[in-house]
C-alpha positions in Angstrom: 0.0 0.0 0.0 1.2 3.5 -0.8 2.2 6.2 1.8 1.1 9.5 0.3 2.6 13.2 2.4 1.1 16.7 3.2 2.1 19.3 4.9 -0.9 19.8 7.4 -3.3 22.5 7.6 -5.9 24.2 9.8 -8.2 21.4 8.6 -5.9 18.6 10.0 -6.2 19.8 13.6 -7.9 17.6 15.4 -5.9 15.1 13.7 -2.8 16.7 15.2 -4.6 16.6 19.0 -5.6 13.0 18.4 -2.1 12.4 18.0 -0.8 13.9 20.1 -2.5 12.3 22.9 -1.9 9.1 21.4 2.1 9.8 21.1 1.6 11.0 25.2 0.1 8.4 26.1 2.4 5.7 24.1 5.3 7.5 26.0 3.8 7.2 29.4 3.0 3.3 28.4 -0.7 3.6 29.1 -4.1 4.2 27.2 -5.7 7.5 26.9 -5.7 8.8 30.5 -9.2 11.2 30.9 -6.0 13.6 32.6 -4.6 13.4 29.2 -8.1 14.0 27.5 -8.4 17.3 29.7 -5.6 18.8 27.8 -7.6 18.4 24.2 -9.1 21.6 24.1 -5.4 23.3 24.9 -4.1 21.0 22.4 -6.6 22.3 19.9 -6.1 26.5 20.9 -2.5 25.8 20.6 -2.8 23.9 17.2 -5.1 26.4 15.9 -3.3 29.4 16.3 0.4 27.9 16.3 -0.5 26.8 12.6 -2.3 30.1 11.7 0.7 32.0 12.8 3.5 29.5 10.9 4.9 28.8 14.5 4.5 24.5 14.4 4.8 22.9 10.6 3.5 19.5 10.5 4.0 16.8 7.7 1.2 14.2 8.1 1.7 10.3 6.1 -1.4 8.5 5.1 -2.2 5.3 3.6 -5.7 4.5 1.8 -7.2 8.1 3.0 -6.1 7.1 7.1 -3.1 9.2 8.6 -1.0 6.4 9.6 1.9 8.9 11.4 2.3 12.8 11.8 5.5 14.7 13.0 5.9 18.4 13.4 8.3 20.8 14.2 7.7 24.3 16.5 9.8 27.2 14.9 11.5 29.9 17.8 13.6 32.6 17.6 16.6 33.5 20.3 19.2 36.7 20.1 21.3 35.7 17.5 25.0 34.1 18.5 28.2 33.0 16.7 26.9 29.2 16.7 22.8 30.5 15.2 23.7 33.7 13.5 20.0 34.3 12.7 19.0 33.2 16.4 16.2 30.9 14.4 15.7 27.3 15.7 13.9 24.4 15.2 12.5 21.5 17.6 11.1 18.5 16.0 8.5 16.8 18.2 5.0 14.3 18.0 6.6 12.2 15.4 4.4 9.1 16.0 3.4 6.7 14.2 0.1 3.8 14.9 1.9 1.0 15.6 0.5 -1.6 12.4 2.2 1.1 10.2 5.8 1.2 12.2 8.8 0.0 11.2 8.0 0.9 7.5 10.5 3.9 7.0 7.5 6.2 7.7 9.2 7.9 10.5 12.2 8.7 8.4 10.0 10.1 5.7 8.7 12.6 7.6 12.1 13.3 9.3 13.0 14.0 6.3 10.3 16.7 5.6 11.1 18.1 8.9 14.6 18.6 8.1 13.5 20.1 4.1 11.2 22.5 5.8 13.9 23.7 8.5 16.5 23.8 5.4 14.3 25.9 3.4 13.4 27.9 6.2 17.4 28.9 6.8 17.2 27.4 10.4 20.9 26.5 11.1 19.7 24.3 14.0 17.3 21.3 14.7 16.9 20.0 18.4 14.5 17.3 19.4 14.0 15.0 22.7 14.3 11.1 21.3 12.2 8.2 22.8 14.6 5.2 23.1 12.9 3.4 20.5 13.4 6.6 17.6 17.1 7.1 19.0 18.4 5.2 16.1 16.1 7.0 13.6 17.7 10.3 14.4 21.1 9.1 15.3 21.2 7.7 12.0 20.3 11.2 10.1 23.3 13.1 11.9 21.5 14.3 15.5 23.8 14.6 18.4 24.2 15.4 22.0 24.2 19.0 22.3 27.7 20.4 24.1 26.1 22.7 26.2 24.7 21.8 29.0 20.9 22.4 29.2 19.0 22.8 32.4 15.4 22.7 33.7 13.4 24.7 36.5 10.2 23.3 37.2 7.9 26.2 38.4 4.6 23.9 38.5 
């Protein structure tokens, strides 16, 4: 069966919550929490406008008219250094993919649109957060470690 891409549009939307939740719930190894379900109308706000505004890019793969996988990619801009001279970045997140169409190269596909998209765009940078089981996928297409240390305060 044939894989067909699109970039995703305002009319994709709920797709992108739906998989979203599923890719948060695959990660915490459970089913659709109701906790998770809460967030759907956040999921949605943030979709709607983050789309509108060209601030998340998505790339969604489906097979017989049934999105199979999605992946997307939020867009930021920093002060511009040595390392980013534009101080535009990239971070690639809710690659997921159902789990009857994994292991097919469908990831990597849209990987590869992700990384088009941030070319084309002139981003000199590309971070993401790998699950163990994609480490290899974006190992294999040249991600890293970063060298500088990153840290976290949690204010919640």
């Amino acid at each position: 069966m044939t894989v067909t891409y699109r970039r995703a549009t305002l009319d994709d939307v709920d797709v992108l919550v739906d998989f979203r939740l599923r890719f948060l719930a695959d990660r915490a190894g459970t089913e659709r929490a109701p906790e998770e379900e809460r967030i759907a109308p956040n999921l949605r706000d943030y979709f709607r406008e983050a789309v509108s505004r060209g601030d998340f890019l998505a790339w969604l793969a489906e097979r017989e008219g049934e999105v199979v996988a999605t992946s997307g990619m939020v867009l930021w801009q920093m002060p511009p250094n040595n390392s980013v001279p534009t101080g535009r970045q990239a971070y690639v997140l809710n690659m997921y993919t159902i789990p009857a169409a994994r292991r097919q190269g469908i990831c990597t596909a849209l990987l590869e649109k992700m990384i088009e998209e941030a070319r084309a765009l002139g981003l000199s940078r590309v971070h993401l957060h790998a699950s163990v089981p994609g480490e290899g996928i974006y190992r294999r297409r040249g991600f890293v470690e970063p060298t500088d240390v990153e840290l976290l305060l949690r204010l919640d």
